[in-house]
C-alpha positions in Angstrom: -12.0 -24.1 -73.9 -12.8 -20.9 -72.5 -14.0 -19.8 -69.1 -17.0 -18.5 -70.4 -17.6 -22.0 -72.1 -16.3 -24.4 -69.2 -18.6 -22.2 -66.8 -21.3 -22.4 -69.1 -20.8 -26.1 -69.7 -20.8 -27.0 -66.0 -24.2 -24.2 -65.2 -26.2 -26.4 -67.9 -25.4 -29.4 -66.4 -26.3 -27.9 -63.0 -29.5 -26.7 -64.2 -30.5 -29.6 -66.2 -30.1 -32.3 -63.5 -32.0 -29.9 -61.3 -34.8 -29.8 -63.6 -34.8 -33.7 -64.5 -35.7 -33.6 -60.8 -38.2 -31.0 -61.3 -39.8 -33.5 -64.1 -40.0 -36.3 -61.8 -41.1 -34.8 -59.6 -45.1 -35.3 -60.5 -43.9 -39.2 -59.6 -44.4 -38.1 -56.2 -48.1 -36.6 -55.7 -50.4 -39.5 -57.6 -53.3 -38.4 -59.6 -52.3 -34.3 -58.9 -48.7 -35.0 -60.8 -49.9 -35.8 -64.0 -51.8 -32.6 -64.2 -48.6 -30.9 -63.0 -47.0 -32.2 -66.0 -49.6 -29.9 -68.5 -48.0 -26.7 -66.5 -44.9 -28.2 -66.5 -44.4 -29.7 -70.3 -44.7 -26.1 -72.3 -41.7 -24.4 -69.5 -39.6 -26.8 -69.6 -40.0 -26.9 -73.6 -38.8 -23.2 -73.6 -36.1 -23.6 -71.2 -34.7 -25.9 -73.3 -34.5 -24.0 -75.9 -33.3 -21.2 -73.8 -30.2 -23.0 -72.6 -29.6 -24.6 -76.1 -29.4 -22.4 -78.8 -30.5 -23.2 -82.8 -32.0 -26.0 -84.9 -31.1 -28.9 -81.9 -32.9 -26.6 -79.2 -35.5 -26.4 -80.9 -35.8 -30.4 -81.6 -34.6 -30.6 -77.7 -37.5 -28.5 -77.1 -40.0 -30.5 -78.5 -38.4 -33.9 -77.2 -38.6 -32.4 -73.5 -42.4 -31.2 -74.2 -43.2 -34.3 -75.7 -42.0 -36.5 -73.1 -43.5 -34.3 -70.3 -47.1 -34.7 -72.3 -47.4 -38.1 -71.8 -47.9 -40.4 -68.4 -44.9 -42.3 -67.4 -41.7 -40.7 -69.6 -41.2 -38.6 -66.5 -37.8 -41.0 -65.5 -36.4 -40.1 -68.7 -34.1 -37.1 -68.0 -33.9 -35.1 -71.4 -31.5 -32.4 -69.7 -28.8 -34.4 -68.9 -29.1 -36.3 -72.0 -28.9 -33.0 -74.4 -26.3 -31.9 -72.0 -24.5 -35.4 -72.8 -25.2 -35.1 -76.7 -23.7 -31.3 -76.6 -21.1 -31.3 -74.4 -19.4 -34.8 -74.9 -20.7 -37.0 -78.4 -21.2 -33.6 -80.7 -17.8 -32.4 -79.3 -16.3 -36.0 -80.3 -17.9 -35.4 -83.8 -15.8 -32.2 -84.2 -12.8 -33.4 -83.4 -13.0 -36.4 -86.4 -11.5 -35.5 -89.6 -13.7 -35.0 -92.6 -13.8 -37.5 -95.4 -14.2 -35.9 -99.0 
């Protein structure tokens, strides 16, 4: 892997747990974080698709705005997990031969 890769790899991981936080963060102010969440759902959305690029950004995207949207999925860290699905089981999925 590159260096541009390994220090890309580690900055999205970086930056998604630190916005997972930012996302649960509406836990802490009852009532006022919910409403947080309307600001919050549409930027996060884009960031998403900013730090992952193509067709699974854009699904990412819509996951993370989703999720945001409605009460209660706050816990649920959709960062880390696309960071997960890209950087460890889609990398696995390369590596497997292909049957034909």
């Amino acid at each position: 892997m590159s260096k541009e890769k390994k220090d890309n790899k580690i900055r999205n991981l970086i930056l998604g747990i630190v916005l997972d936080g930012v996302g649960m963060l509406s836990f802490v102010i009852p009532g006022i974080g919910e409403f947080s969440d309307v600001i919050w759902a549409p930027i996060s959305a884009w960031v998403m698709t900013r730090l992952y690029k193509g067709k699974i950004g854009q699904a990412a995207g819509m996951v993370t705005f989703v999720e945001e949207l409605i009460p209660g999925l706050d816990f649920i860290p959709t960062f880390t997990i696309m960071w997960f699905y890209t950087y460890v089981f889609k990398k696995s999925e390369l590596n497997e031969p292909i049957e034909v």
